[in-house]
C-alpha positions, 0 to 999 in steps of 0.5 A: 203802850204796854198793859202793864206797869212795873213797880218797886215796891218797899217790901220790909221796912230795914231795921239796919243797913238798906240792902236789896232784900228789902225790894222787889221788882213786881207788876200792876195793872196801867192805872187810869186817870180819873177827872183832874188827873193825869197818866204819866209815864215815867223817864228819870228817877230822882235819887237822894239820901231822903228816900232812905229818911222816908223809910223811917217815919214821917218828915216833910212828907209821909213816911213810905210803908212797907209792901207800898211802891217805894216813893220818890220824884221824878221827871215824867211826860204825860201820856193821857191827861184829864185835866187843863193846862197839861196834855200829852207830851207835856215834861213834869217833875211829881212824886211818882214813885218807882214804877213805869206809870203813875196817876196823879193829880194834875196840880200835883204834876209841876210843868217844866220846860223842854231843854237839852239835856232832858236830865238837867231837870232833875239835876242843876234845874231840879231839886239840888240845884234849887236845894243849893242855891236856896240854902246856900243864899237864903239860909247861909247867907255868905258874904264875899270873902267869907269861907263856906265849908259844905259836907258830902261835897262830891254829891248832887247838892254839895257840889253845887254849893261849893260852886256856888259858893265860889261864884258870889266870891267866897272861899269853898271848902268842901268834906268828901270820902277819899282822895278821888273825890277831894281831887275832883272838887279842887281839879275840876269843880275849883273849890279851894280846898277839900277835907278826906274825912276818911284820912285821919283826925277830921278836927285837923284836917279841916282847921289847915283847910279853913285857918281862919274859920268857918263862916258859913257851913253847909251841913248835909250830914250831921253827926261828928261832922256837923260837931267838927265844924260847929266848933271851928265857926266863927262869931255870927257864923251861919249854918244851913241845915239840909240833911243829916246823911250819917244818921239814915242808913243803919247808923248808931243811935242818933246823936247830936254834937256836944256843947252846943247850947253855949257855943251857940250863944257864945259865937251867937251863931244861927242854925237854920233848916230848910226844905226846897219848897220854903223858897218856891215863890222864888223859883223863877228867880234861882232857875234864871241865875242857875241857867246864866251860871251853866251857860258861862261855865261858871257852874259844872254839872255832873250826872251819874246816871244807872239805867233800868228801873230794875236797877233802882234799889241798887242805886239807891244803896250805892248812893247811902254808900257814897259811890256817886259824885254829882247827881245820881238818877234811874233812867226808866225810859 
């Protein structure tokens, strides 16, 4: 085991647009577990649109400060454990942030299964496949034939959606950036159809893709998309809200769509946000489904992995900027 633990720490919290200079690759000291804690050694990093929205304050969870080991989930294995019920080489899932090595606290540390390929923890098992699944069924609520509209469909949870959406008999539409990623949503993952919101009037574009409306969206955006869909949703249509992507990464002022109070009331439609955890009591139900699905080919997961930890905020900056299709990871060791 090496003495020492690389770490990327968050050296400036960006005012604009994140970008490399508000990174920096340093080294610590190996941290030692004290009594009801555990050493792991980090593998996978999970990356997602949510470590950008640390960046800028306190969410579901602390905002990440400036000159602290940038936060994020990750797949680990445990190396030296003070603590029952874990030991080493022992996989978990924990908030470990960027670095080779973190301490943590053993019920902080959530034990998962050993399976092949070890990234589908992070991915389809993870939190986006449990992201889909419990925001698509539980706060969407689609009903067979109903049409489910989902934004960034080529990412980590809005290709899923899309496919799950498909499987409970439902037509999938989903919003991407550029015809390559709208041909890979209707070639390979079988949505009906796919919106370019980079190709023109976005209002239009989706109306031809879902001519009879929107039951059920899948907002991971906000912004002008989430004003698109809104008014194009149908009475007692259902929107699950679970990100709002547009507005992270040194995007004009936020804002909000325009005339929702009274198409809300009109359509007596329901918004709901969500965050994974909501729904833990029904993990063991979700990770069953997810698992029948991948093994019938009913649900394809793709992975786009970077490897080096070094190459962490780079990754992350690609994600903001929509290079990614599927689920976007760091392989650390």
């Amino acid at each position: 085991m090496s003495e020492r633990n690389r770490q990327v720490l968050l050296v400036e919290t960006p005012k604009g647009k994140l970008g490399p200079e508000h990174f920096r690759l340093s080294e610590a000291a190996m941290p030692v577990p004290g009594k009801g804690e555990v050493l792991a050694r980090v593998r996978y990093i999970s990356l997602d649109a949510a470590n950008r929205a640390w960046m800028q304050g306190a969410t579901y969870r602390s905002a990440v400060e400036a000159g602290s080991v940038m936060a994020g989930g990750a797949l680990a294995e445990i190396v030296a454990s003070k603590a029952p019920g874990l030991r080493p080489g022992d996989l978990v899932f924990a908030d470990t942030g960027w670095q080779d090595y973190a301490v943590l606290p053993a019920k902080r540390a959530l034990k998962l299964p050993k399976l092949k390929p070890l990234t589908h923890l992070l991915s389809v098992y993870g939190i986006a496949g449990l992201t889909a699944y419990f925001g698509l069924l539980r706060a969407g609520r689609p009903k067979r034939g109903e049409t489910v509209v989902v934004s960034a469909a080529a990412g980590s949870v809005g290709s899923l959606v899309g496919q799950i959406a498909k499987i409970k008999g439902c037509r999938a539409v989903g919003i991407a950036g550029g015809a390559e990623k709208c041909a890979w949503l209707t070639g390979e993952l079988g949505f009906d159809a796919a919106v370019d919101y980079k190709a023109g009037p976005l209002f239009k574009s989706l109306k031809a893709a879902a001519p009879d409306g929107i039951d059920v969206y899948f907002d991971n955006v906000g912004g002008d998309i989430l004003e698109a869909c809104l008014f194009q949703m149908n009475q007692h249509g259902r929107i699950a809200c679970c990100g709002a992507v547009s507005q992270y990464d040194g995007a004009p002022a936020p804002h909000g769509p325009r005339g929702v109070p009274g198409l809300i009331v009109v359509k007596r439609l329901t918004l709901q946000g969500f965050i994974v955890m909501d729904y833990a009591a029904e993990r063991a139900k979700a990770l069953k489904d997810l698992k029948s699905w991948v093994a019938a080919g009913k649900l394809k997961v793709r992975e786009d992995i970077v490897d080096g930890l070094e190459n962490a905020p780079g990754a992350l900056i690609g994600l903001l900027a929509g290079e990614n299709r599927g689920k976007r990871m760091v392989k650390v060791a």
